[in-house]
C-alpha positions in Angstrom: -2.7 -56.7 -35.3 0.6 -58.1 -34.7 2.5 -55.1 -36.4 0.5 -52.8 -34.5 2.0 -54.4 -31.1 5.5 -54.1 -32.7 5.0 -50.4 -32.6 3.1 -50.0 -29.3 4.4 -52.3 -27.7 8.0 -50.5 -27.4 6.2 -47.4 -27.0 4.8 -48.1 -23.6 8.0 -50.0 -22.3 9.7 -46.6 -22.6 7.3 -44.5 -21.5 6.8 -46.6 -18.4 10.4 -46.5 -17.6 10.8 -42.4 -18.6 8.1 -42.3 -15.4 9.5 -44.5 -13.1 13.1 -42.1 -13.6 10.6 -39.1 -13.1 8.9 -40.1 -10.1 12.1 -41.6 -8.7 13.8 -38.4 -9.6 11.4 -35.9 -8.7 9.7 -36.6 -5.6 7.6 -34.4 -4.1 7.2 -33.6 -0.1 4.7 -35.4 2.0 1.2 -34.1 1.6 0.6 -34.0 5.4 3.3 -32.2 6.5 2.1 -29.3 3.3 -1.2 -29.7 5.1 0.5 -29.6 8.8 1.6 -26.2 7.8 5.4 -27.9 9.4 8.4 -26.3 8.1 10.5 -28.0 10.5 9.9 -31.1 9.3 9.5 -30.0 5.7 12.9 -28.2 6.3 14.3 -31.4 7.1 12.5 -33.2 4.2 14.1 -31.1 1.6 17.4 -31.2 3.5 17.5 -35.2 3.2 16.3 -35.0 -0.2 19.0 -32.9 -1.3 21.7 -34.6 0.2 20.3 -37.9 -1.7 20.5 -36.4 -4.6 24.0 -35.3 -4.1 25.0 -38.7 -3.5 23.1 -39.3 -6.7 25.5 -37.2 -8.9 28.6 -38.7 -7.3 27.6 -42.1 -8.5 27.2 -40.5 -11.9 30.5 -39.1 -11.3 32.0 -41.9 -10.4 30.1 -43.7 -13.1 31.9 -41.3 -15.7 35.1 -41.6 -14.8 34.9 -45.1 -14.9 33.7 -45.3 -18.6 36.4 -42.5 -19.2 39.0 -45.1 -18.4 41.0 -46.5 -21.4 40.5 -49.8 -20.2 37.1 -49.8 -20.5 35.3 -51.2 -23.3 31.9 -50.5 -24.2 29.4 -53.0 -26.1 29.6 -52.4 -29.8 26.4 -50.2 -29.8 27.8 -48.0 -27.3 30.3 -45.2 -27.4 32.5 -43.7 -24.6 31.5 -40.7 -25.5 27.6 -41.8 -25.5 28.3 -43.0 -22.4 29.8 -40.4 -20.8 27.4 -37.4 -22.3 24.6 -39.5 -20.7 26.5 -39.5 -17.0 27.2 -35.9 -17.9 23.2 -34.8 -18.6 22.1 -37.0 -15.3 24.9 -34.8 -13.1 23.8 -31.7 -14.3 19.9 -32.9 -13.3 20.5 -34.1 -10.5 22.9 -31.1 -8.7 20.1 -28.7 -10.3 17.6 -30.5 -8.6 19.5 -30.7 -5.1 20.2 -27.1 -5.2 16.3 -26.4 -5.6 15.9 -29.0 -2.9 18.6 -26.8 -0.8 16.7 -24.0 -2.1 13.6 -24.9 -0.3 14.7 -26.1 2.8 16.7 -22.5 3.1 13.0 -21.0 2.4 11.6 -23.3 5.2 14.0 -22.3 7.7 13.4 -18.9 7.2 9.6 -19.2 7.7 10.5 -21.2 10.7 12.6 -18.2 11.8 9.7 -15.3 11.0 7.4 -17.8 13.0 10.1 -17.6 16.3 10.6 -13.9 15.7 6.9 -13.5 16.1 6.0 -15.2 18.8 8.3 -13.5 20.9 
């Protein structure tokens, strides 16, 4: 039973954490303002979301450069090169996803802006 943990029990620590980065990463928009049928607000939403993860690949950045320093040494199971692939793969995700963010909120103004045309 006890080997059996030994294999589980690493399992589910990583699967836990690979979630908490997905639902950390990839937050979706507030169900009421879907349900509101308010592109204003969801406008704004994505807007802020975006600009977070912005913020989120400068850190990375930043992260990177300072592993790319020579006088930075990492543990002995680490590489600099490990270490700066990883900041490299988590800027990449996280412009993509603030472009889509961008993306939408663009796509929500422009509802917003069909809306106003039609009113008049």
């Amino acid at each position: 039973m006890r080997a059996r943990w030994n294999l589980v029990g690493p399992l589910v620590l990583v699967l836990v954490m690979f979630g908490l980065l997905a639902c950390a990463v990839t937050e979706s928009p507030p169900s009421d303002l879907i349900a509101k049928d308010d592109h204003v607000a969801l406008a704004a939403w994505y807007a802020k979301e975006a600009a977070g993860l912005r913020w989120k690949a400068e850190e990375m950045r930043q992260m990177r450069d300072m592993y790319a320093k020579p006088s930075y040494q990492p543990a002995p199971k680490e590489s600099k090169a490990e270490l700066i692939a990883h900041c490299q793969l988590f800027i990449e995700h996280y412009t993509k996803a603030a472009e889509e963010a961008e993306r939408m909120a663009q796509a929500h103004r422009a509802i917003i802006g069909q809306k106003s045309e039609r009113d008049r």
